[in-house]
DRENMAR-853835 format. One record per residue (C-alpha): x, y, z; residue in one letter. Coordinates in steps of 0.5 Angstrom, whole numbers. Example, Ala and Ser with C-alpha at 12.3 -4.5 7.8 and 13.67 -1.06 7.14 Angstrom:
2
- X_Y_Z_res
- 25_-9_16_A
- 27_-2_14_S
***
This chain:
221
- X_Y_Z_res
- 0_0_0_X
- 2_7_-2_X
- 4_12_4_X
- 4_10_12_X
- -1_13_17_X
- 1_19_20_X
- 7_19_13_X
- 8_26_10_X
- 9_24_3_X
- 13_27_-3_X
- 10_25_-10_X
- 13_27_-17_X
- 10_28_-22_X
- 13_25_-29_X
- 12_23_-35_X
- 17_17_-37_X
- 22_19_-41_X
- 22_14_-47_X
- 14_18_-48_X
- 17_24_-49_X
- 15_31_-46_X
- 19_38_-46_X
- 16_40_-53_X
- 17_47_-51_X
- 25_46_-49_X
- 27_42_-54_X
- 24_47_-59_X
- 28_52_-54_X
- 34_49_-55_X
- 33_47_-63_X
- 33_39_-62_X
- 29_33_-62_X
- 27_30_-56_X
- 32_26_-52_X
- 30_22_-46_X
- 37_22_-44_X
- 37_30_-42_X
- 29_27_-40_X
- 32_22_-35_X
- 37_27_-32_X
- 32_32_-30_X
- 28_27_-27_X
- 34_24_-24_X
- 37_30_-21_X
- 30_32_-18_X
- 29_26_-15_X
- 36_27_-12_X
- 35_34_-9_X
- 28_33_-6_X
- 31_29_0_X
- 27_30_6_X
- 29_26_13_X
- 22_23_14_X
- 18_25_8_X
- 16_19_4_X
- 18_19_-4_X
- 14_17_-9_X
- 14_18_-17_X
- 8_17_-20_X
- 8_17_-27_X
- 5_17_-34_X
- 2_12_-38_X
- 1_8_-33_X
- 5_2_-38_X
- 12_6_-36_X
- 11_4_-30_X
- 17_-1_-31_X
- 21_3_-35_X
- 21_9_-29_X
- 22_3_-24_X
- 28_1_-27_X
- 31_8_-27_X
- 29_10_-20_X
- 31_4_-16_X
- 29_3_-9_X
- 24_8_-11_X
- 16_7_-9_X
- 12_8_-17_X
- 5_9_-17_X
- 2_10_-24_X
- -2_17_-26_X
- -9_16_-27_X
- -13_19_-34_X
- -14_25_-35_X
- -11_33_-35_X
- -7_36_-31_X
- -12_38_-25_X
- -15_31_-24_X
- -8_27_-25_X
- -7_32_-19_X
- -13_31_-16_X
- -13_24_-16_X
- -6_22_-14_X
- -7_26_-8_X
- -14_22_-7_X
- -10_16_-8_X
- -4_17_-3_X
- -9_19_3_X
- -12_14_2_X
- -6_10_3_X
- -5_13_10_X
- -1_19_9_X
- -3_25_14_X
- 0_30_9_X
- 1_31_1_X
- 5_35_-3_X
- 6_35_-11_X
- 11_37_-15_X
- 14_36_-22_X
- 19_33_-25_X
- 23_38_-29_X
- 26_41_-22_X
- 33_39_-23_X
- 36_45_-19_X
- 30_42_-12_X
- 33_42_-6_X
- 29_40_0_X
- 29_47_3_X
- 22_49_1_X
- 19_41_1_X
- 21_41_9_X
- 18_48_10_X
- 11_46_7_X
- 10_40_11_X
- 13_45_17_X
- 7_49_16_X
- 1_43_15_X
- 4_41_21_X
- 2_47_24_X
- -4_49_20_X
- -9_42_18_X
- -13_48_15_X
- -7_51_10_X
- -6_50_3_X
- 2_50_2_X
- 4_53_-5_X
- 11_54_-9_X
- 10_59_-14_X
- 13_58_-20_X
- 16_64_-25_X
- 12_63_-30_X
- 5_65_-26_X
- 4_58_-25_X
- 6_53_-18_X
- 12_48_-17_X
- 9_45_-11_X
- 3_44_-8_X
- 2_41_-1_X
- -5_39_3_X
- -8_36_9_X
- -14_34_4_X
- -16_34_-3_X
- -16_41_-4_X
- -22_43_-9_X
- -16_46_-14_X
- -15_42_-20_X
- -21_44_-24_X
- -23_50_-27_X
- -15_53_-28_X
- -13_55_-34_X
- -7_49_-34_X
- -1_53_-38_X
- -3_59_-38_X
- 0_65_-33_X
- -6_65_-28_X
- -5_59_-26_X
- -3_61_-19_X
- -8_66_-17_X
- -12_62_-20_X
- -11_56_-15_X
- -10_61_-9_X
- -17_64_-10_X
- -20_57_-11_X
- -17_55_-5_X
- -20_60_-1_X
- -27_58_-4_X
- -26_51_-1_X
- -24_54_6_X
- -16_53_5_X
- -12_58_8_X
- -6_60_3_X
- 1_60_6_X
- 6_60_0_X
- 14_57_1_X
- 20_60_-4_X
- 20_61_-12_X
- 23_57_-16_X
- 23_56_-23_X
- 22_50_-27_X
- 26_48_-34_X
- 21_50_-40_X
- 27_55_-44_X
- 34_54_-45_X
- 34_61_-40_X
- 32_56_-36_X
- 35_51_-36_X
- 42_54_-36_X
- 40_59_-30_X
- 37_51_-26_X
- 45_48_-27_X
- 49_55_-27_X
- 47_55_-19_X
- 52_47_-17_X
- 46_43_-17_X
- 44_39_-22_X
- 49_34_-24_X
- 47_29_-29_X
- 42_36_-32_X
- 49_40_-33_X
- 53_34_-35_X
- 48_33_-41_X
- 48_40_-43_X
- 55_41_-43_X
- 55_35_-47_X
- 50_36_-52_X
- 49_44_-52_X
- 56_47_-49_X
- 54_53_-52_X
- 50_55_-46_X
- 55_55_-41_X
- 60_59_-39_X
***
């Protein structure tokens, strides 16, 4: 069974690598979908988002790739991603993983490879203070990296996925539903090759920054 009672429970989002994703990037960069610089994203993320005593789960889409993501991660507990648009794979993923037993949840993408477990552990420090708060991580773009909860929060439906409202969107429906908002630090995620070379020019991110010296050195120093 997926999460443990009174767990506190980090789940990634991802999509397998070999299913490819990152359309935006790829076009950034002026190159054709690499799983290699997709496992690097995902891997470097995985490795920076270490908590002491917060379970980690990477739930993945299509559900087939289960195996695939398994391989990659090792010990790593998988779930698969259910059907569905962002907001209801969200909103099903953290159904599922209270059900399971956890006591508190957070979400977070797999294209963070400068993460660190900084703003993870401030999250579940506020919902261990406030049962009653929304934990969100602002993204740079007007969207969100993290979203944390003691409940199913009544916010995945409804938001314009993509575009630059994402986050005032999501706070005002937080709200609605009797959520009181708390925000942890801004992070951007990897959607350009400004992103991306801003994510590895910070030290973290080996796999990412190796990948890119690799295969696009044009971007680093």
């Amino acid at each position: 069974m997926v999460g443990a009672s009174n767990a506190h429970v980090l789940a990634l989002l991802t999509r397998a690598p070999s299913s490819g994703g990152k359309t935006r990037l790829f076009q950034s960069l002026g190159i054709s979908s690499d799983p290699t610089l997709l496992r690097a994203l995902l891997l470097d993320t995985l490795e920076g988002s270490v908590v002491p005593h917060v379970r980690r789960v990477i739930a993945v889409t299509p559900a087939s790739a289960c195996a695939e993501v398994r391989e990659l991660v090792g010990d790593t507990e998988v779930m698969a991603q259910p059907e569905g648009d962002l907001g209801e794979r969200m909103r099903v993923t953290m159904t599922t993983l209270f059900a399971g037993g956890a006591s508190a949840v957070a979400l977070i993408g797999s294209d963070l490879p400068h993460m660190s477990g900084v703003p993870i552990e401030a999250a579940f420090e506020v919902l261990s203070r406030d049962a009653g708060a929304l934990v969100l991580g602002p993204a740079e773009d007007g969207g969100y990296y993290l979203v944390a909860a003691r409940r199913v929060p009544d916010v995945f439906s409804g938001i314009e996925w993509g575009g630059a409202h994402v986050l005032a969107q999501t706070e005002a429906a937080a709200e609605l539903d009797g959520f009181r908002v708390q925000r942890v630090d801004a992070l951007g995620d990897v959607d350009t090759e400004d992103d991306l070379r801003r994510a590895v020019l910070g030290g973290r991110a080996p796999r990412t920054s190796a990948w890119l010296r690799r295969c696009v050195p044009r971007l680093l120093p």
